[in-house]
N, C-alpha and C positions, 0 to 999 in steps of 0.2 A: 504494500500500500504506500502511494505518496505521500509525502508530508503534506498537511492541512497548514494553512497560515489563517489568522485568526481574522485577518485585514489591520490598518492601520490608521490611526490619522493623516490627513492629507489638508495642503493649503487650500483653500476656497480658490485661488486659481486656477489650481488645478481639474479641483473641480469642474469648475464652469470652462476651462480649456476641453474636459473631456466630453461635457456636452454638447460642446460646441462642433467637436467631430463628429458624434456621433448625428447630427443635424446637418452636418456638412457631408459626412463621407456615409451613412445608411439611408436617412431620411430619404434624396430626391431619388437611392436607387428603387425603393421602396415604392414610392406615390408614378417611377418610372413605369416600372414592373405592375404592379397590381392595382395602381389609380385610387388609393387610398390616403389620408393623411394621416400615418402611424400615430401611434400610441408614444409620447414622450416622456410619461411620469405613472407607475401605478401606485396608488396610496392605501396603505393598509393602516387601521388603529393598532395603539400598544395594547390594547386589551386583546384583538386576534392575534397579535405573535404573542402574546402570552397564553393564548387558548392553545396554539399550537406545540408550546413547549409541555405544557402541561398535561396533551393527550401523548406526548412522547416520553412521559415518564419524568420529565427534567423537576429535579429538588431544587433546594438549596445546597443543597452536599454534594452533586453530582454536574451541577449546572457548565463546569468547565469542562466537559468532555460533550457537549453538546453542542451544536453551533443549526446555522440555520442556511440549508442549500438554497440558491434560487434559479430555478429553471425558468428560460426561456419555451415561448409557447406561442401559439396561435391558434385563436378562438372557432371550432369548427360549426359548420352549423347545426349540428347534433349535441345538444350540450346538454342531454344524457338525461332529460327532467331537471338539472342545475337550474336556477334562477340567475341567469345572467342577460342582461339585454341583448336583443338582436342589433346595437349598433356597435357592440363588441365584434361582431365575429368578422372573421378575418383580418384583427386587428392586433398584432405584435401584445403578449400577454406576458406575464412572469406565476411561477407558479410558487409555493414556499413550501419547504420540507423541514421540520426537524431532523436532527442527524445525529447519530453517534458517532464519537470517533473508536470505538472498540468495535465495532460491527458493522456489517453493509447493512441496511436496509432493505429490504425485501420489494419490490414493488407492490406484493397484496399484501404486504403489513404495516405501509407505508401510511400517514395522513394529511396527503397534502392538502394545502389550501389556497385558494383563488377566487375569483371576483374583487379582487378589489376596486378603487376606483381609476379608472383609466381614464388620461388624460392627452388629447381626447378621446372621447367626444365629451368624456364629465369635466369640463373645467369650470 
């Protein structure tokens, strides 16, 4: 298994340099390709990545061995009976996973979580 890094703090320039790429170099191939105005921000509450750490076991005692994966996604038109709006789909999504670092995660033991708000078209 590879090492995990936890991530870091970073300048707010860099920040907003990284957005700036990704607005410059995915965005127009994006709206090229499939004539949509992607998704640039999804917004989830601290009360749902706290739901999420919680259905994955995470204590207090245990909480550094846990971190929180995010996958990339796009919203199909089938979403399964999920309550997600029809101006999501086909719209660049993120999905959130709990994780342990002692174990793979299984994908049917997995809990991921999604809907958040996507921006846009929720801004």
């Amino acid at each position: 298994m590879s090492k995990k890094f936890s991530g870091q703090p970073i300048p707010v320039s860099l920040y907003k340099a990284m957005i700036e790429e990704y607005k410059k170099q995915r965005l127009p191939l994006i709206k090229e390709k499939f004539g949509i105005d992607d998704t640039t921000t999804v917004w989830f509450s601290k009360k749902t990545i706290d739901e999420i750490f919680k259905a994955a076991g995470v204590t207090e005692e245990n909480s550094d061995k846990f971190g929180l994966e995010i996958h990339y996604g796009v919203v199909p038109q089938d979403r399964e009976g999920v309550d997600i709006p029809d101006s999501y789909v086909g719209r660049h999504n993120v999905i959130l996973l709990a994780t342990n670092d002692d174990a793979v995660v299984a994908d049917d033991e997995a809990s991921p979580y999604d809907n958040g708000n996507m921006c846009p078209p929720m801004c």
